[in-house]
N, C-alpha and C positions, 0 to 999 in steps of 0.2 A: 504493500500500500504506500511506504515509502517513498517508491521510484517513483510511482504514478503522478503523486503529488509534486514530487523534486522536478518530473517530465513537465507539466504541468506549469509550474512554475518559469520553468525554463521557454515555455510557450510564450508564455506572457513578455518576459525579455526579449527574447532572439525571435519569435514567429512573424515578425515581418522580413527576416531574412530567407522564409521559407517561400515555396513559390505559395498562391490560391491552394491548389487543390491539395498541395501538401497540409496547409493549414485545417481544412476543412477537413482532411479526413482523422487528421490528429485532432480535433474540437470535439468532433463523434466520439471518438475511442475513449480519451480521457476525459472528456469535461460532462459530455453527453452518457457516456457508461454504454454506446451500444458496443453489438459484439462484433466481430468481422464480419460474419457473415450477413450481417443486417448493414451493417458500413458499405459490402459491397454490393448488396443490393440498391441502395440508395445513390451511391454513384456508379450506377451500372458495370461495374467488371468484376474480377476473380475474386475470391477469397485472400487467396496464394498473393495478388496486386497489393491488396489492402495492407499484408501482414508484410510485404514487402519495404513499402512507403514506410509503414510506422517503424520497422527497426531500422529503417534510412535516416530516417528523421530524428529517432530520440540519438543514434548515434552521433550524426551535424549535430544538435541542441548541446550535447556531453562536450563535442569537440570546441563549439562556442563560448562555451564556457570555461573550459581550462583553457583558453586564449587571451578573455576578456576578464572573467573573473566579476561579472558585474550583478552575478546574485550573491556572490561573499562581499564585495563592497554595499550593496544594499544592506544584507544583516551588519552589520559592523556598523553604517551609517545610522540602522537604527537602533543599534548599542549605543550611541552616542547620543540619540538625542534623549533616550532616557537615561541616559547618566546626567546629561545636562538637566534634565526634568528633576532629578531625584534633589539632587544639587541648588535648584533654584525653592525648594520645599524646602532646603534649610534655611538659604537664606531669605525667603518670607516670614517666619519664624522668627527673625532676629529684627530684620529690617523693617524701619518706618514708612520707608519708601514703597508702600505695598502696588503705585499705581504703575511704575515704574518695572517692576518686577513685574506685574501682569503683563506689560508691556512686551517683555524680554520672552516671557513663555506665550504667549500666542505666536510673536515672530520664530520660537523653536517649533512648534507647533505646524507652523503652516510654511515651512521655510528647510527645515531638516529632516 
């Protein structure tokens, strides 16, 4: 269940490097839950086609990614902005400047 999700995931970054049809047919598999055989029905060809494309595909998405590395800089970016979050909780706590610090976490908020 892992992979599917990590596949998945990896759609969402890299699937505009995919062609259309590659897209759609990996939306079905993973996001949609059908099976191959209902995949190749719905884009008229093989089974064997179907199951083809998807281990083409999650292979590209794997290879994109230890290239780019831009779903490990995503989690890390958003290790960061809750460390900044946790960080701006203490100093609200201390600080008079409370408008100032609301300030500071909407712009992490909406910005990191």
């Amino acid at each position: 269940m892992e992979d599917r999700f990590r596949i998945s995931m990896l759609m969402d970054l890299y699937g505009t490097l995919l062609t259309e049809k590659q897209r759609d047919i990996l939306n079905l598999y993973y996001n949609d839950d059908l099976s191959l055989a209902e995949i190749a029905e719905n884009m008229d060809t093989s089974r064997q086609a179907v199951f083809d494309i998807i281990k083409r595909c999650d292979k590209l998405l794997l290879e994109y990614e230890s290239k780019l590395n831009l779903m490990d800089k995503e989690s890390r970016r958003e290790e960061s902005k809750n460390e900044l979050l946790r960080m701006l909780d203490g100093i609200s706590e201390a600080s008079a400047d409370q408008e100032k610090i609301s300030e500071i976490r909407s712009f992490v908020i909406e910005n990191l």
